[in-house]
C-alpha positions as CSV (number, residue, x, y, z in Angstrom):
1,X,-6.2,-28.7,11.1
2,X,-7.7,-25.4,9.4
3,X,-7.1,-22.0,10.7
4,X,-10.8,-20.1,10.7
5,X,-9.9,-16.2,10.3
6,X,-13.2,-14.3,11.6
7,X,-12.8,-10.2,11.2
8,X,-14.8,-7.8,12.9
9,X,-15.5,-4.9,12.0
10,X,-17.2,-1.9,14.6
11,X,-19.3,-0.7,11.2
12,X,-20.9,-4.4,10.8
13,X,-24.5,-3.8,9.4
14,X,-23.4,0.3,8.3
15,X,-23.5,0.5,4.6
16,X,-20.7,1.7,3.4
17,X,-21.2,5.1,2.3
18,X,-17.9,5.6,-0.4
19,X,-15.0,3.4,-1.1
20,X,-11.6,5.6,-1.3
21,X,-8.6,4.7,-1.5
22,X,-6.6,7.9,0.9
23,X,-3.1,9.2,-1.0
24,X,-0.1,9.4,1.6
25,X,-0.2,12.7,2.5
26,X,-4.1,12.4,4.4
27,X,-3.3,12.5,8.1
28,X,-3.8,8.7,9.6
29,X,-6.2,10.1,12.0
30,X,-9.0,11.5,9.3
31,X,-8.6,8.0,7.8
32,X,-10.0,6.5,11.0
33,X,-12.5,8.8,11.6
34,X,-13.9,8.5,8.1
35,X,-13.9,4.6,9.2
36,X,-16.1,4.9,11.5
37,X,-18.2,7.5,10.0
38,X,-19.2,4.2,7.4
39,X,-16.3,4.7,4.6
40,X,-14.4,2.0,3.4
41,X,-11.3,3.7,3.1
42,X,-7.8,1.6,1.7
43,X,-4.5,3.7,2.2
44,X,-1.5,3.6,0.0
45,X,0.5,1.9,3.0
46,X,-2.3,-0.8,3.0
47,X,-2.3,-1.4,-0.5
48,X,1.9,-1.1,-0.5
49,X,2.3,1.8,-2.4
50,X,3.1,4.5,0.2
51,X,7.3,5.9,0.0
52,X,7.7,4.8,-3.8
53,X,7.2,8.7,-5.0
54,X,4.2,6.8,-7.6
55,X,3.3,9.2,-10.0
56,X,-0.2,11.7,-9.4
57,X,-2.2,10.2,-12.9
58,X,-0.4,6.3,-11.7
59,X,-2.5,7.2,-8.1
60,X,-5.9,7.5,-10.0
61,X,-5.4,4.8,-12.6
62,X,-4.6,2.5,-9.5
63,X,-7.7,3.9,-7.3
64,X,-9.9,3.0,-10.6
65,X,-8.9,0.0,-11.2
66,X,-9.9,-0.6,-7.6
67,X,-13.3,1.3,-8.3
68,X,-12.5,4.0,-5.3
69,X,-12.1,7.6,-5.3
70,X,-8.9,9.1,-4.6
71,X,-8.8,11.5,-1.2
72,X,-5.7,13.5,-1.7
73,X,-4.0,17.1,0.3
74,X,-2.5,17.4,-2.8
75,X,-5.0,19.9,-4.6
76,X,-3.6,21.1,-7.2
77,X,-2.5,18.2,-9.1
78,X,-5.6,16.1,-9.1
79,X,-7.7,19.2,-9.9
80,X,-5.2,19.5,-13.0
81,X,-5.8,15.8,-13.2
82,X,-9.5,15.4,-13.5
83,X,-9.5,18.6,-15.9
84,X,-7.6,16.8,-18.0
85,X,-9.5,13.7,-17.5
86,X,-12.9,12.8,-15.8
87,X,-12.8,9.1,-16.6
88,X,-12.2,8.3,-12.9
89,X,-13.8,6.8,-9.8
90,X,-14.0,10.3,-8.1
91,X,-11.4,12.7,-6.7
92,X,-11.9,14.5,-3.2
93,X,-9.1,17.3,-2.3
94,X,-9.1,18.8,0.9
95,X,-7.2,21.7,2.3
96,X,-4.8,21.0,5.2
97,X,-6.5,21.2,8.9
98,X,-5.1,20.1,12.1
99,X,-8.2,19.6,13.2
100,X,-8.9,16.0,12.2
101,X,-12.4,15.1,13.4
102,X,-13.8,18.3,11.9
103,X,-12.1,17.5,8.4
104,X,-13.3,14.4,8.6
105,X,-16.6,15.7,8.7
106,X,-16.6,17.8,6.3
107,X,-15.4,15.1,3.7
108,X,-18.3,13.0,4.9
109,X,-20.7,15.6,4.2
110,X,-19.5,16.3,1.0
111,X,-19.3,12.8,-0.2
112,X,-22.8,11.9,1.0
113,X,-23.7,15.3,-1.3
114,X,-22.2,13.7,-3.9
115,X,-22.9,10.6,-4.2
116,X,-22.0,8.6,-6.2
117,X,-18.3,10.4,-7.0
118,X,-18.0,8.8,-10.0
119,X,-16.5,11.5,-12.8
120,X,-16.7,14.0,-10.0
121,X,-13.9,16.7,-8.3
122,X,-15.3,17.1,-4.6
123,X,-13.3,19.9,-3.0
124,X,-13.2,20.1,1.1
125,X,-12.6,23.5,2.3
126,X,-11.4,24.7,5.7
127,X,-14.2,26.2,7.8
C-alpha cells in the first residue's frame, strides 16, 4: 500500500515573488503574512537551525547555499556583513514594529523594488 502526500498551498498558481529564508528573531506573524503576500519564506525553526546561537556570516552562507535572501531584525550585523561581502543571495533588515501586517508590507514592497536581491542590502524602515 503507498501513502500519496498531496500539499496545498492557499498561493497555488501565485508566483513566488522572493525566496527568503527569515533569521530567528522575525516575528512569526510577518513570516505568514509575507506567505500569503506570494513569498516563499523558510524559517530557521523549519530548516532546524533556530536556539543553536549559529554564527551571523554561518546564517548567510546557509541562506546561499539555499539560493534565498536572509530577512533578519538584526541590522547591524548583516549590514557589516554584506559590506564586507556582497557575494550573497540578498540581505533585507528591518527595524522592529509591532505592527506586523504593516511590516510585512513594507518588506514586500521593497523586495518587489528590488528584485532580484541578489548582491543587494534592502533596508525596511519604520513608517
Amino acid at each position: 500500500m503507498k501513502l500519496i502526500v498531496i500539499c496545498v498551498s492557499k498561493n497555488m498558481g501565485v508566483k513566488i515573488v522572493a525566496n527568503l529564508y527569515a533569521n530567528e528573531n522575525l516575528p512569526v506573524p510577518v513570516v505568514n503574512e509575507l506567505r500569503e503576500l506570494g513569498h516563499d519564506v523558510l524559517t530557521s525553526y523549519e530548516a532546524g537551525n533556530a536556539n543553536k546561537a549559529i554564527p551571523d556570516d554561518q546564517v548567510l552562507s546557509f541562506a546561499a547555499q539555499l539560493q534565498r535572501a536572509v530577512i533578519t531584525l538584526n541590522r547591524y550585523d548583516f549590514i557589516a556583513l554584506h559590506n564586507c561581502n556582497s557575494n550573497h543571495a540578498g540581505i533585507v533588515v528591518c527595524k522592529e514594529d509591532v505592527d506586523f501586517s504593516s511590516l510585512a508590507k513594507r518588506i514586500d514592497v521593497q523586495i518587489r523594488a528590488n528584485n532580484p536581491l541578489t548582491g543587494k542590502l534592502v533596508r525596511i524602515n519604520r513608517r
